[in-house]
N, C-alpha and C positions, 0 to 999 in steps of 0.2 A: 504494500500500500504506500503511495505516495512516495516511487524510490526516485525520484531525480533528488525532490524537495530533501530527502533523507541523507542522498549520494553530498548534494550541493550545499547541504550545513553542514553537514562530518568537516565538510574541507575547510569552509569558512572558519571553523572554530579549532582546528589544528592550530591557526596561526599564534591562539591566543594559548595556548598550552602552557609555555615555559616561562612564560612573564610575570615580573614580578608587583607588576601593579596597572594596575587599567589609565590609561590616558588618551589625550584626542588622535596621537602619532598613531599609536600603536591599534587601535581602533577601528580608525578610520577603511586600512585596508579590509579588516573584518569587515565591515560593514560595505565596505565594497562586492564583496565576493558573496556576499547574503544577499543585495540587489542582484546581481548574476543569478543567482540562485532562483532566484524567484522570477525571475525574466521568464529562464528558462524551462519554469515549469507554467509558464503560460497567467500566471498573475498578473492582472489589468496595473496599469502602470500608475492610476491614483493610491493604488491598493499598496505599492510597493512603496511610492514616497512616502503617503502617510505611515508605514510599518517603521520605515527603516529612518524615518525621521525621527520616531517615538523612541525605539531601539539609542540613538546618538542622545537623546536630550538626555533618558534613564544612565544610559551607561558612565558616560565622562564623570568624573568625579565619584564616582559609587564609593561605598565604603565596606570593602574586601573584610569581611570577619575572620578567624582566626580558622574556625573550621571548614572556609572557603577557598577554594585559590582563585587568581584572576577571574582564569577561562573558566571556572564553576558557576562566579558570579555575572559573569557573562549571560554565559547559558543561561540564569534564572531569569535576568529581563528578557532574553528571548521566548523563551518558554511564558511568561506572564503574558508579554506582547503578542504572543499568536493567540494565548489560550483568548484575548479582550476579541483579538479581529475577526474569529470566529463565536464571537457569542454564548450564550448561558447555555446552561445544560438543558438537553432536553427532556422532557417530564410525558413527551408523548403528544396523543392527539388530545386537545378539546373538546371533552364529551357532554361538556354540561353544556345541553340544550334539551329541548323537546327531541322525544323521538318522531318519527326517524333520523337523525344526525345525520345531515349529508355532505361526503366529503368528495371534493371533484377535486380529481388529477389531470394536470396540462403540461404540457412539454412537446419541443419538438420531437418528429417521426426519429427512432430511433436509438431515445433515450432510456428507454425501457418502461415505459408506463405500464404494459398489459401486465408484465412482470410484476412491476413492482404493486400493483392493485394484489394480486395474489398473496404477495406476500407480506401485504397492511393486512387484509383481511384471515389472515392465518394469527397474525398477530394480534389484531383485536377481540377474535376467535378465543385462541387458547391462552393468552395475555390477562384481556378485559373482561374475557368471558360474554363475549357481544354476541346476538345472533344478527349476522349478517347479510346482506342483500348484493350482488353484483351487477349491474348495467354497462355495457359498451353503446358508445355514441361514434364509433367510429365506422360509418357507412362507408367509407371511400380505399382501405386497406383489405387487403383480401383476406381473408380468413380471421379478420379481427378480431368478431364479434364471438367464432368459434371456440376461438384460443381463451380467448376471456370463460365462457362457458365449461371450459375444459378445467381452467386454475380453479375455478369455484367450487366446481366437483371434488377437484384433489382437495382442496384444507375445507371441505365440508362449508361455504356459503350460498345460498340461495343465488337464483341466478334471474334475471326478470328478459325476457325474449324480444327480441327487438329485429327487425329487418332491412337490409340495405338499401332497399327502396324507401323508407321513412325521413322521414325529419326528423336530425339529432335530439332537436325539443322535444318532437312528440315522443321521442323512444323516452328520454328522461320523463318526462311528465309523469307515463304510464307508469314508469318503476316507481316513483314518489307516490301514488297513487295504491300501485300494489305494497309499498315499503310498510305505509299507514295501514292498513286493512291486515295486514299478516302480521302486524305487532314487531316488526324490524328494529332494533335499536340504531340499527347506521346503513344508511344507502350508500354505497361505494362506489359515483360516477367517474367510468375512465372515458377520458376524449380525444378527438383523435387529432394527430402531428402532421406538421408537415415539415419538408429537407431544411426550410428557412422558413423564418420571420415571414407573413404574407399576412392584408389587409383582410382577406377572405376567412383565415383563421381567428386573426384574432375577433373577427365580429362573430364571430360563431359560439366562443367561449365567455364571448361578453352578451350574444343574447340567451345561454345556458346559465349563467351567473344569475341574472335577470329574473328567467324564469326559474327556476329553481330554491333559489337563495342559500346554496350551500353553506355551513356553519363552517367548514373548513375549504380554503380555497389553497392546494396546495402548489409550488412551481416543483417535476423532477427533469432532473440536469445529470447529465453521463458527466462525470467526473473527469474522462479523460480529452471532454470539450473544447477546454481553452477559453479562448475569448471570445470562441461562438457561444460560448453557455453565459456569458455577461452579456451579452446583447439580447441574446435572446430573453433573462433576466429581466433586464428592462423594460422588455416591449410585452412582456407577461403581467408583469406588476403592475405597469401603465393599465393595463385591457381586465388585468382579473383584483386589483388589490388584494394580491395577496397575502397570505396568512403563515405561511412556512417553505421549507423546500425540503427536499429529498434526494440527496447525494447516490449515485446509483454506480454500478461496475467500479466501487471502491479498491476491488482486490486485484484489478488488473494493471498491465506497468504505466499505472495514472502519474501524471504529472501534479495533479492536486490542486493546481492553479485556479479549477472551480471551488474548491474547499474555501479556500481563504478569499475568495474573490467576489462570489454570491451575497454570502451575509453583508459585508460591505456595501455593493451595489442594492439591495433590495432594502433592507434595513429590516428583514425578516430573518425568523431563527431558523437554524439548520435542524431539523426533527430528528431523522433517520439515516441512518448511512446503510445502504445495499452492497455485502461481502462475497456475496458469489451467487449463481444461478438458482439455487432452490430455493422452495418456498419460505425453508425458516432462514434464512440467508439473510435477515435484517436489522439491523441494530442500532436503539438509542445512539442520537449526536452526544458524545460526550467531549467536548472543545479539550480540557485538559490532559484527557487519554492520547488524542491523533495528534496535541501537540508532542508528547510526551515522544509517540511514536514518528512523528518527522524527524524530529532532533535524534534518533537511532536510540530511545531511552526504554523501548516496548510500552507490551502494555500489559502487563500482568492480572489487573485486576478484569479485564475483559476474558482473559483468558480460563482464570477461576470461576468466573459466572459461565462461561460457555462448557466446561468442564461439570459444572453443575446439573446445569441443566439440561446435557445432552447423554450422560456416564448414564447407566442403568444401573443403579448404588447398588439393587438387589442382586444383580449376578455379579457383580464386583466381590462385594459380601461374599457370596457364597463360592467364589473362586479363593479367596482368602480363607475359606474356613476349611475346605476340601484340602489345601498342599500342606496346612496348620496340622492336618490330622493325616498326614503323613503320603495322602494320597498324590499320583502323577500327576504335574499338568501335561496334557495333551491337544492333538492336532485340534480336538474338536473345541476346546478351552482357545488357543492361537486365530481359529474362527472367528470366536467372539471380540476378541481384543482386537483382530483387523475389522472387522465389524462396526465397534467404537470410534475407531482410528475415522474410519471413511465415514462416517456421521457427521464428526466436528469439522470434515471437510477434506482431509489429509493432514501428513505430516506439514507443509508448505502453509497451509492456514495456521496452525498451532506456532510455527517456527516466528512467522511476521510479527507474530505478537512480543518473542522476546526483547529482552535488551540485542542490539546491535553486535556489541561484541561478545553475545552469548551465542548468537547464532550459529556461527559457523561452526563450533564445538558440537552442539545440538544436533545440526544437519548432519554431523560428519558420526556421532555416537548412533543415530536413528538411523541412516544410510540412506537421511534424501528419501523417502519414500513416497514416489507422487503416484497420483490416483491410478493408472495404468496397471505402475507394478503393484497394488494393494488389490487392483481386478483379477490382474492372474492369479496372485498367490492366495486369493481366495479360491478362484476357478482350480486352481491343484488341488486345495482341499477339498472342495465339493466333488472333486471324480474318484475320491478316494471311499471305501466300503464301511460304515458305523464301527465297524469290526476294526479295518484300520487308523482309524481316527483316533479311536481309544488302546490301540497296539500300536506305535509305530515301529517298532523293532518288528515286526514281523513284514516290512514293506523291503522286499528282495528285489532283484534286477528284474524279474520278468514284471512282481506288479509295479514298478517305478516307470517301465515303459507305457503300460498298459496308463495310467496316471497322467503320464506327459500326453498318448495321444487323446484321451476325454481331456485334456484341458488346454489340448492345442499349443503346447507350448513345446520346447524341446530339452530334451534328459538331463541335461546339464542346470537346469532350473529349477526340479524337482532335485536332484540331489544336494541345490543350492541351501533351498526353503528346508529341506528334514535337517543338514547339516545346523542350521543357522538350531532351528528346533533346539534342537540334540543340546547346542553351549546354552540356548535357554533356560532347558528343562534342565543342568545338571547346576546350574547358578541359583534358580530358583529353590533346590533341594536343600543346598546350602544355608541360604537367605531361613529359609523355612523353620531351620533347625533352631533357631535363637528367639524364634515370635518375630525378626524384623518386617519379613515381609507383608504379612497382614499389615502393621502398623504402617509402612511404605505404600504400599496399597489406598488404604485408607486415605493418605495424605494426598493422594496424586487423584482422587476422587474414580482408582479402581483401572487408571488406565496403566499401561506399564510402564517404568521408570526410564529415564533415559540409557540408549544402549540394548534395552532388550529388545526393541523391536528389532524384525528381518531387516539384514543388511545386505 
């Protein structure tokens, strides 16, 4: 997330490393290379004066504490200054109104609206415990209305039918109509994009605002937009008075330039941030976390709530009480853990979230395991017989072949995965003998510790 922004501070604040006191000289280059910085991840260039203007007034003359050094004290107005230019923390949507509470999403085509409608509504779902309602207003996309139909289905929302021959109004109207009558706590209108800014759009969302009077009018913006996502910003705000925005494809090699650029331009808060393609893929703005995490500082508390909330504590538990009482762990226990693994997203989502210079240790103990290899090495498991899953010693050359071709992969990858196994299960035996691993266990919210996953 946001690696130029991440690449292009690390460098900037090298300079300040070895000094032994902050001044305008020694400064100013820093702050040189924080403008670069942000140039070149696509930050509007009001957005960078004012930043880096703040950053010089705060810095000169600071007074370096004892348990500070320069460049620490550095980092902390920066770290303040982004957490200001990005805004308050996010608390979610505004639901105090009359129900139905209707929230309309805008943005240009290919922001990801239909997406990210699914996965508000997954979140207001199992989050707010809302019963929720979905409408598509976008006639002019092919399959639009479908796709929308489809996400409502997956995270369980009602979905209200609408046709491409209609008027966007009337299609909303009817849903507002059916939202009230079915006892809906929130109508979820998504409406439709186009490549650019156009007069024809924005009168569409402004005669849907109108008619409708959404409680929530939100702007979503692909992250890795640039300065198209500030213009376009503008002419959103102007047409819909806006109420929030929604950062989208967060997890991709985003420049970030929308992050810090939006709030500024709109003068509206950042709600949610969108981390990857699935539904549950969304996550409160937290301004001082994605500062924490530009500057290379992770974000661990993000990390622990994802941990939380996605670990299955019960089978965690009960993997810890099974090796406690002397019993194997097995292929079919290794299942489960790659299971967990690709839930939270992959190793590569977990990793982003460390400190900086934690990473590369991390990546290099876990072995890098991106989604791909966590398919096969499940797909080996799954061609394997209940019988072998709970015996791997009994897995000889003829059924290792028989293994490689059900999982399409070749010999040399099966004997990779059992080996990897085998230093697992005799590490884990050990851990076992003392009570640590239950307690290890426990502490990692059931996932495995670093180092034990397949390498």
């Amino acid at each position: 997330m946001f690696d130029r922004l991440t690449s292009g501070f690390s460098a900037a604040l090298k300079a300040l490393s070895g000094r032994g006191h902050l001044s305008e000289d020694n400064i100013a280059e820093t702050i040189r290379q924080v403008r670069l910085a942000l140039l070149d991840a696509d930050v509007a260039l009001p957005v960078v004066k004012s930043f880096t203007d703040a950053i010089k007034d705060r810095a000169i003359g600071i007074e370096v504490t004892k348990s500070l050094t320069p460049g620490q004290a550095f980092i902390k107005v920066v770290h303040e200054e982004l957490v200001r230019l990005m805004g308050e923390e996010s608390t979610g949507l505004n639901l105090r109104a009359q129900r139905p509470v209707v929230v309309m999403l805008a943005g240009l085509q290919g922001a990801g609206k239909t997406t990210t409608a699914g996965k508000l509504a997954r979140w207001l779902i199992e989050k707010q415990k809302k019963k929720v309602l979905m409408v598509s207003t976008d006639v002019y996309r092919p399959a639009a209305i479908l796709q929308l139909q489809t996400l409502a289905a997956q995270v369980g929302a009602g979905f209200a039918m609408g046709d491409a021959s209609e008027a966007p109004v009337a299609i909303a109207r009817r849903a507002l109509t059916e939202a009230t009558l079915q006892a809906y706590d929130v109508l979820l209108l998504d409406t439709a994009g186009r490549l650019h800014v156009d007069a024809e759009m924005m009168a569409e969302v402004s005669e849907l605002e109108a008619a409708i009077k959404p409680h929530e009018r939100l702007f979503v913006v692909d992250s890795m937009a640039g300065q198209d996502a500030v213009n376009a910003a503008k002419a959103f705000n102007e047409a819909l008075t806006l109420t929030g925005v929604i950062l989208t494809k967060a997890d991709g090699d985003a420049r970030g330039g929308a992050a810090l650029s939006v709030r500024h331009v709109t003068g509206k808060p950042i709600l949610f941030v969108g981390t990857g393609e699935k539904t549950e893929a969304l996550e409160l703005f937290h301004p001082e976390r994605i500062a924490s995490r530009i500057l290379g500082m992770g974000d661990v508390l993000s990390l622990v709530e994802q941990v939380q909330t996605q670990v299955d504590q019960e089978k965690a538990e009960k993997l810890a009480k099974k090796i406690s009482k002397g019993k194997s762990f097995d292929l079919a226990d290794l299942r489960d853990q790659l299971t967990q693994l690709q839930k939270m997203g992959g190793m590569s989502a977990l990793l982003d979230k460390l400190p900086a210079q934690m990473q590369a240790n991390a990546a290099a103990a876990a072995g890098a395991v991106d989604a791909k290899t966590l398919k096969r090495q499940m797909g080996i498991i799954d061609s394997m017989t209940p019988r072998e899953r709970r015996r791997p010693e009994m897995i000889d050359g003829s059924r290792k072949r028989r293994i490689a071709a059900g999982s399409g992969v070749q010999l040399p990858e099966v004997n990779r995965l059992l080996k990897q196994f085998d230093h697992m299960q005799k590490t884990m035996k050990k851990l076992a003998k003392g009570g640590m691993l239950k307690n290890m266990m426990r502490g990692m919210g059931g996932r495995m510790p670093p180092g034990f996953g397949p390498r």
